[in-house]
C-alpha positions in Angstrom: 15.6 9.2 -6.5 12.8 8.3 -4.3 12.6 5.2 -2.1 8.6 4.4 -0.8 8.1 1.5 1.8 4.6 0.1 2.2 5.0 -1.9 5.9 2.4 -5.1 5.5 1.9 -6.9 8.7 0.4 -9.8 6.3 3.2 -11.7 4.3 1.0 -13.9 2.8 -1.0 -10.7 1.0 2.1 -9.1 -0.3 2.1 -10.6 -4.2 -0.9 -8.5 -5.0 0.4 -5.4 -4.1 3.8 -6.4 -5.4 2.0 -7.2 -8.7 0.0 -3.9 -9.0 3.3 -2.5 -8.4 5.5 -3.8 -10.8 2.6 -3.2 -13.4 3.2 0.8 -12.8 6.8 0.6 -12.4 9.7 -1.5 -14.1 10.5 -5.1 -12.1 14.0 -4.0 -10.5 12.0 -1.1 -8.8 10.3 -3.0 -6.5 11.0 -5.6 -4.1 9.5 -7.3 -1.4 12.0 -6.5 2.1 10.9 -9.9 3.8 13.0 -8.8 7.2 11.2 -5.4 7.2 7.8 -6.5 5.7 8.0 -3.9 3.6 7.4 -2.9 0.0 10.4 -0.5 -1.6 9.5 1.3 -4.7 12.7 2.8 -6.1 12.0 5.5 -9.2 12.7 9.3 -10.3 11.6 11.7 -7.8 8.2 12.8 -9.3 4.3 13.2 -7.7 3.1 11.1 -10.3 5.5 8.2 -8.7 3.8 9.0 -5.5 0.3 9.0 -6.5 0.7 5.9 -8.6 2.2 4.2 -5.2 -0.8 5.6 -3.2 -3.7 3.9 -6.0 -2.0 0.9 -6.5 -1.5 0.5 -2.5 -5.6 1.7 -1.9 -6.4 -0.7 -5.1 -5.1 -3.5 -3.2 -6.0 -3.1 0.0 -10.0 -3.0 -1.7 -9.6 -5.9 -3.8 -7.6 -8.4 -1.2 -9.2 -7.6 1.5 -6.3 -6.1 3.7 -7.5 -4.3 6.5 -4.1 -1.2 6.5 -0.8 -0.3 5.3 1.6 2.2 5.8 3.3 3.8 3.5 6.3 5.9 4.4 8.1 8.4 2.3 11.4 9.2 3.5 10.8 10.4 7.2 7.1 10.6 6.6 4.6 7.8 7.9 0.6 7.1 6.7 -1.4 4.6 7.8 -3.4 3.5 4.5 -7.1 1.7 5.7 -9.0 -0.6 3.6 -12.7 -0.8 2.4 -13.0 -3.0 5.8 -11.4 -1.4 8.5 -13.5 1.8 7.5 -17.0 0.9 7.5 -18.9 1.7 10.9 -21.6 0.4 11.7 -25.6 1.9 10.7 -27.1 3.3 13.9 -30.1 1.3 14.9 -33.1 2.3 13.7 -35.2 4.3 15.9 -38.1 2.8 17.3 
């Protein structure tokens, strides 16, 4: 068994991730750790449970906007960044 947090500093953004969540995995597995501000996945240790954690956690932070997340897996911390938070600015043209 496998326990993955996603920290969210946003409350208010949660129910989408929750959602894309609990469309991968079955409703008891995951729960919204309102102290923590965390998102636990519980499930069967497999890769395929991570990677399905990692898209569903880059899926929302595209679609709602959220700027970054981080996911921890047992000791193990990464900072997730949205669409957002990535872009850098185009150099100005040269004139």
């Amino acid at each position: 068994m496998v326990e993955i947090r996603v920290a969210v500093a946003d409350g208010t953004a949660v129910h989408g991730l929750v959602r894309r969540l609990t469309g991968v995995f079955d409703g008891p597995s995951v729960f919204f750790d309102a102290t923590r501000g965390e998102v636990r996945v519980r499930s069967e240790w497999e890769s395929r449970s991570v990677v399905q954690v990692i898209d569903s956690v880059e899926s929302w932070l595209a679609t709602d906007g959220v700027d970054s997340a981080t996911l921890s897996i047992g000791d193990r911390s990464y900072t997730m960044t949205g669409p957002a938070y990535r872009a850098t600015p185009s150099p100005p043209d040269a004139a």
